[in-house]
Structure formats: structure tokens, C-alpha cells
ZAKOLZA-726667 format. One record per residue (C-alpha): z negated, y, x negated; residue in one letter. Coordinates in steps of 0.02 Angstrom, whole numbers, plus 32768, in hexadecimal, padded with zeros to 4 digits. Layout:
BEGIN
@up=Z | north=Y | east=X | resn=A
...
REM end
This chain:
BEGIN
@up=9FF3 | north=4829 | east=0866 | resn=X
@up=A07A | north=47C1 | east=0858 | resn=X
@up=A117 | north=47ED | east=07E0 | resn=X
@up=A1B9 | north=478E | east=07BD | resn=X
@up=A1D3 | north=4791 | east=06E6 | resn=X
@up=A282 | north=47C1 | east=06A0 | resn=X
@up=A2BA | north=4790 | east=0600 | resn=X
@up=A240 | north=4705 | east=05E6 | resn=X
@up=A211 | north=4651 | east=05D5 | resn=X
@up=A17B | north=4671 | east=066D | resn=X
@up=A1A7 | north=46A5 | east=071F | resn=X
@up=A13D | north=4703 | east=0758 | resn=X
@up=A083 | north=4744 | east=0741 | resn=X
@up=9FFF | north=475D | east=07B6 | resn=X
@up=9F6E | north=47BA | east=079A | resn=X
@up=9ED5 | north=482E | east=07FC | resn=X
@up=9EAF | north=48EB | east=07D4 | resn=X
@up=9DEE | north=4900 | east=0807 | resn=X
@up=9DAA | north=49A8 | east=07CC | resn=X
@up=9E28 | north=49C6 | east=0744 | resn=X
@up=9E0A | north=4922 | east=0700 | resn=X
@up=9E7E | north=487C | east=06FA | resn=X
@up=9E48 | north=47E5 | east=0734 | resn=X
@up=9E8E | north=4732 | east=0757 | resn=X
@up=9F28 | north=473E | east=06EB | resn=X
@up=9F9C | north=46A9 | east=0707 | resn=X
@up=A03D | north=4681 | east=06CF | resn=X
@up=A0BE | north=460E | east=0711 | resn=X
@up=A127 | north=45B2 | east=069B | resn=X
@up=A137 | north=45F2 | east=05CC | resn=X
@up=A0C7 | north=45CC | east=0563 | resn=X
@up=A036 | north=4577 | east=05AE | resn=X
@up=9FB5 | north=4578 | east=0521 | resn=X
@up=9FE5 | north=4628 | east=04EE | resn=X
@up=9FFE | north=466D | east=059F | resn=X
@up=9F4D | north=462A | east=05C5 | resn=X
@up=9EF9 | north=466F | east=051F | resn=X
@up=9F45 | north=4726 | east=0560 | resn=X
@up=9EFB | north=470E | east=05F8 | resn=X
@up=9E57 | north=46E5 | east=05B1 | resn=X
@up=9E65 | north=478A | east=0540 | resn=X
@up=9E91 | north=47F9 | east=05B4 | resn=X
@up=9E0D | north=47CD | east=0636 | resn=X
@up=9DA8 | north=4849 | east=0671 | resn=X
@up=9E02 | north=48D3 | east=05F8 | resn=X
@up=9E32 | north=4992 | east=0629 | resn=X
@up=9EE4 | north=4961 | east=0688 | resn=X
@up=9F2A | north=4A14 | east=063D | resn=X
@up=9EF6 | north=49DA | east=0588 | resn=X
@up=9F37 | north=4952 | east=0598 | resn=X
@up=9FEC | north=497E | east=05DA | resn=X
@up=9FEC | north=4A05 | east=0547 | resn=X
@up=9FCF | north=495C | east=04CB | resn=X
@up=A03F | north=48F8 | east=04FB | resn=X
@up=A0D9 | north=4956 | east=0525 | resn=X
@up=A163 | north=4938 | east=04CA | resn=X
@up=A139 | north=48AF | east=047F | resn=X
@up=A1D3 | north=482F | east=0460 | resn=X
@up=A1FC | north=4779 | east=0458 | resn=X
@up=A262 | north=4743 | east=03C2 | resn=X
@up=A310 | north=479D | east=03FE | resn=X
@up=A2DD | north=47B4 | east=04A3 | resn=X
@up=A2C5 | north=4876 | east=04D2 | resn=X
@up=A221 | north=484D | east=0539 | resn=X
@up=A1A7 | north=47B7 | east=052C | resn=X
@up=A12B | north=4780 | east=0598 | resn=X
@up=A08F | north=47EE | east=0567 | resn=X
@up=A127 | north=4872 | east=057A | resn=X
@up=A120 | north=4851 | east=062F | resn=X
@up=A08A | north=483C | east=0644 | resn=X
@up=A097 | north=48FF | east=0611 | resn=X
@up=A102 | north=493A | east=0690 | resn=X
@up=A0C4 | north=48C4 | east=070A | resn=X
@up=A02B | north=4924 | east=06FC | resn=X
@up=A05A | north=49DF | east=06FC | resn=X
@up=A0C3 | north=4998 | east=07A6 | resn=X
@up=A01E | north=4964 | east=07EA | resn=X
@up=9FBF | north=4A16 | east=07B5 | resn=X
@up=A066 | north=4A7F | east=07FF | resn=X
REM end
């Protein structure tokens, strides 16, 4: 999966659903260190539990943020 970000410093994520599970999180642009270190804790997680953690989760005054997208770039993947 593939997914163009709104609203934040990264453009887009990709990521694999295998199972229920995410794998091979990668952002492009952002945050690097930070962007990787999500990656690295979401790896191998429930890809429902982790949409449900990190939804609506915001960036300064920013109404989204990039774990935020990560969010609904998931439940788009699941739908």
C-alpha cells in the first residue's frame, strides 16, 4: 500500500498488511529518525490496534500528524 499524507511534513507512507499484521513501514520525507523509530514499533503489530492508537493524534497546530496518517492510511488499506 501506497498512500499520499495530507497535512504533513512526510508524503506519503507505504506499508504491507500480511495476516492482519503491518509490516515494512516506510515513510518518505518528515521526520526521519522519528518516522523510522514508528516504523520499528509498529512492525509486526495488529494493523486494527494500531489504527485505533494512533488516530487522532496531532502535530503542534496541525489537525493530523504523521502517526495520524498513518491511521487512516491504514483503515484505507483494511476497507
Amino acid at each position: 500500500m501506497v498512500f499520499k499524507t495530507k497535512g504533513t511534513c512526510s508524503s506519503q507512507i507505504s506499508f504491507d498488511i500480511v495476516d492482519g499484521k503491518l509490516h515494512n513501514v516506510i515513510f518518505t520525507g518528515g521526520c526521519n529518525g522519528n518516522l523510522k523509530g514508528i516504523g520499528a514499533l509498529v512492525e509486526g503489530q495488529d494493523a486494527k490496534d494500531v489504527a485505533a492508537r494512533l488516530e487522532g493524534i496531532r502535530c503542534g497546530f496541525k489537525s493530523t500528524s504523521c502517526p495520524d496518517q498513518l491511521s487512516q492510511a491504514i483503515k484505507q488499506a483494511l476497507n
